[in-house]
N, C-alpha and C positions, 0 to 999 in steps of 0.2 A: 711216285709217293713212297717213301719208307720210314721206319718207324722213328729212324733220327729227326728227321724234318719235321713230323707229328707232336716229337717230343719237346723241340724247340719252340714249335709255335704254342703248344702249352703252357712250356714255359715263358713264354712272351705276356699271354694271357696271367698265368700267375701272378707274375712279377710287375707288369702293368710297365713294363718299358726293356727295349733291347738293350739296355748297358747290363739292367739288374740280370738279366734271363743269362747274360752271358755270365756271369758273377756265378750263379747259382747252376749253370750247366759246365762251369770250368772251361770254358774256352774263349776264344777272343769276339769280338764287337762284330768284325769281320765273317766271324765263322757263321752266326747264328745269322747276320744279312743274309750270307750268303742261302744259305739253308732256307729262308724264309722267303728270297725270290725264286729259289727251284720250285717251291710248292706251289706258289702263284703262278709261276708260267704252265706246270704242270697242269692247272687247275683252268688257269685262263682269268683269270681276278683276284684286285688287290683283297688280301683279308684281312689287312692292319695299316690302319690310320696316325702316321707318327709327327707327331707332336714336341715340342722345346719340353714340356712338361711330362711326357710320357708316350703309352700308345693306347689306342681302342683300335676295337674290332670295327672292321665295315660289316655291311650286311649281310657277304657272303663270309666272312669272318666268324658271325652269328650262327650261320646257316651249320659251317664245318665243324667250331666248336662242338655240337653234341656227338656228332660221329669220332670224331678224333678221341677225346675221353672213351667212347664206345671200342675204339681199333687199337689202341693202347692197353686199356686193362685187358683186354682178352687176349691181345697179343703178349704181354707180358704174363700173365696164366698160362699162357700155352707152350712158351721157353720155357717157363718153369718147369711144368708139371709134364712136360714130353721127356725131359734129361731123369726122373727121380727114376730110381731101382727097384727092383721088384720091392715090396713090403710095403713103400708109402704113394702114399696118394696126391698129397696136395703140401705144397710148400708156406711156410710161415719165415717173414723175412722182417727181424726188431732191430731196431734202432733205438738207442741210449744214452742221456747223458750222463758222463762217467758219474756224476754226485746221485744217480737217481736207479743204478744199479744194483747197490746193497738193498737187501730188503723190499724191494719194488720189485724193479724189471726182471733181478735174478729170481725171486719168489713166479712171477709171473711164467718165465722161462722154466723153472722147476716144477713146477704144475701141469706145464702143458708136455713139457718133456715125459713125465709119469702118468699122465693119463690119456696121452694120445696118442701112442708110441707110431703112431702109422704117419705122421707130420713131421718131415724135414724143414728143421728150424738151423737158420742162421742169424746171427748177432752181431750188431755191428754201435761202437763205442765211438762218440763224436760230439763235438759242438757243435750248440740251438742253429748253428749259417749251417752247417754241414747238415744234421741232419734235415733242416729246412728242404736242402737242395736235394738230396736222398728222396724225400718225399714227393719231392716235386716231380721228380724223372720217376717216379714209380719201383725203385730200388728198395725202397722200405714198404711194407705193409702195415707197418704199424709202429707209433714213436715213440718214446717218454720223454717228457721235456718242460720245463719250468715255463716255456711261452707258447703259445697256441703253434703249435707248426699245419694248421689245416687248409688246405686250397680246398680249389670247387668241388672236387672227386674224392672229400675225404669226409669221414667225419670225425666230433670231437666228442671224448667223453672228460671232463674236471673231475681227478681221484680227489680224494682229502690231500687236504695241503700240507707241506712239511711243517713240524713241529720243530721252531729255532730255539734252541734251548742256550744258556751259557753253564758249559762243563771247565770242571778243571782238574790237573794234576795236584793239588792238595784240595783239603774242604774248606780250609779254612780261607781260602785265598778273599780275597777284596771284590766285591762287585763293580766299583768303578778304582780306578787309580791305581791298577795292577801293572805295575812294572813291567808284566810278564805276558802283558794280553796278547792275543793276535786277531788277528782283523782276518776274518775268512769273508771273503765274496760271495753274497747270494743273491746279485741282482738289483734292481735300481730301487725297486720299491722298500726293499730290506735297508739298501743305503741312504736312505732318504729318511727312513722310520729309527734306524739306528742310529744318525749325526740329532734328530731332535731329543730323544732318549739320553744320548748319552751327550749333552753341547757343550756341558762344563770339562770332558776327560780331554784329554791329552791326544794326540794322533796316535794310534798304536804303529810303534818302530817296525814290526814283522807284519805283513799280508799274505795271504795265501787264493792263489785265483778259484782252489777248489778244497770244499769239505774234507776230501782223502787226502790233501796235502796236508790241509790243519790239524785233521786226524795223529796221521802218522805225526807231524813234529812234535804234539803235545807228549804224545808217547814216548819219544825221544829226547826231549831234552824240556820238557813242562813247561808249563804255561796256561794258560785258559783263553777259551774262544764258543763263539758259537757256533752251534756244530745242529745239523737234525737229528732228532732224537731217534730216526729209524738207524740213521750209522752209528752214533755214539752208545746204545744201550746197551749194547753188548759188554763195551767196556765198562761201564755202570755195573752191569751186575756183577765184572767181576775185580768188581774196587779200582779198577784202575786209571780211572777216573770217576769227579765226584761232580753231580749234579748242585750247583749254585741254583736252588729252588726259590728263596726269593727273589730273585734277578727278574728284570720284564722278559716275557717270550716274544715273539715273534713268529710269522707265519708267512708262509710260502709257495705259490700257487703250483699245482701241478697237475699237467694234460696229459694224457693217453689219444695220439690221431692215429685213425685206422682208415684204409680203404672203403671207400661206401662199396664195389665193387665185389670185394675179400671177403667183408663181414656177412656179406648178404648167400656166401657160400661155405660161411665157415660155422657148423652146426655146434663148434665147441666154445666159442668164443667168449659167448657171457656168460659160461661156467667159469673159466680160468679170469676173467675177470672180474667175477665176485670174491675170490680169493683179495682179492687190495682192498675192496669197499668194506 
């Protein structure tokens, strides 16, 4: 039995079927079979029941589950925290979506970076699939993310939700039937609440798949779009873009998943997370 095996079968559980698990561990269909029958002969019993629709656990499946979560987190604490250098103690490893970095996770990382200086932190920039998978294999201790990224061995805490504002490069610009708008992406609920809001406009000619794309071209070559107001206010204060305040707002959910594991050894934790709330 090694930690590979452990981690697949997890990820099996996760994912609730061998095509997802292999999606989300980046390897092939074949790979994680394979992986999943060494552990079974290892073991001497099947521990997943698979199905046209999916898998479950059988009931030695049951049985392994809570040790495997148990042999995982501590084995991945203990790579960890055997490589760090003299000065620190324990490792912190974030995970971010690039729109949820400014003023969030960097604030978060700034906090913990100045007042725990004995905690090697690494950060890692990716999308909701990506960091999902991060999480999954125990590569992340902790996420930011606009959808729930939490499995069994995690938990979740709901920050405040982003605030969608419509900003623009002039004040005076048009709340609907702006020539100039752009269409920034923030998810299915925002697109579904933005097409009834706005049914009469026009399709906006420019999209942008993220915040900081829409950011930068407003700046670049203007236009107006909605933007969160933790990225955009900076440029608000200093004129360079102008807040369209009767426009409807819009809001935007957002998670912080941590380790149930991490948290329960990490005595800083809901300090630097009081910093968001």
């Amino acid at each position: 039995m090694n930690d590979t095996e452990l981690q697949t079968f997890l990820a099996i559980i996760d994912t609730g079927s061998l095509v997802r698990a292999s999606q989300v561990l980046n390897v092939t269909q074949s790979t994680v079979t394979a992986r999943l029958k060494a552990l079974e002969e290892e073991l001497g019993q099947p521990l997943i029941n698979r199905h046209k629709s999916g898998a479950t656990l059988t009931p030695a499946g049951v049985r392994l589950e809570r040790y495997a979560l148990t042999i995982s987190d501590l084995w991945r604490q203990a790579r960890q925290e055997t490589a760090l250098p003299d000065g620190l103690n324990t490792v912190c490893n974030i995970a971010c979506e690039t729109d949820l970095w400014p003023a969030l996770g960097e604030r978060f990382f700034s906090y913990l970076r100045q007042h725990y200086p004995h905690i090697a932190i690494s950060v890692w920039q990716g999308s909701q699939t990506e960091i999902a998978g991060w999480v999954a294999q125990g590569k992340s201790d902790l996420a930011f993310t606009h959808r729930s990224a939490a499995g069994p061995r995690d938990e979740q805490i709901e920050l405040p939700p982003d605030r969608l504002i419509l900003v623009s490069s002039q004040p005076d610009s048009p709340v609907t039937f702006d020539p100039n708008y752009v269409y920034v992406e923030a998810g299915e609920e925002f697109g579904r609440a933005h097409a009834a809001a706005y049914a009469d406009a026009d399709t906006a000619r420019l999209s942008f798949s993220s915040a900081q794309l829409g950011l930068q071209h407003l700046l670049k070559s203007g236009g107006s779009a909605y933007l969160p107001h933790r990225i955009a206010n900076p440029k608000l204060k200093r004129a360079r873009l102008y807040h369209l305040d009767h426009a409807i707002e819009f809001e935007r959910r957002v998670f912080l998943t941590v380790n149930s594991s991490a948290r329960k050894a990490w005595d800083w934790f809901d300090d630097c997370v009081s910093v968001l709330t």
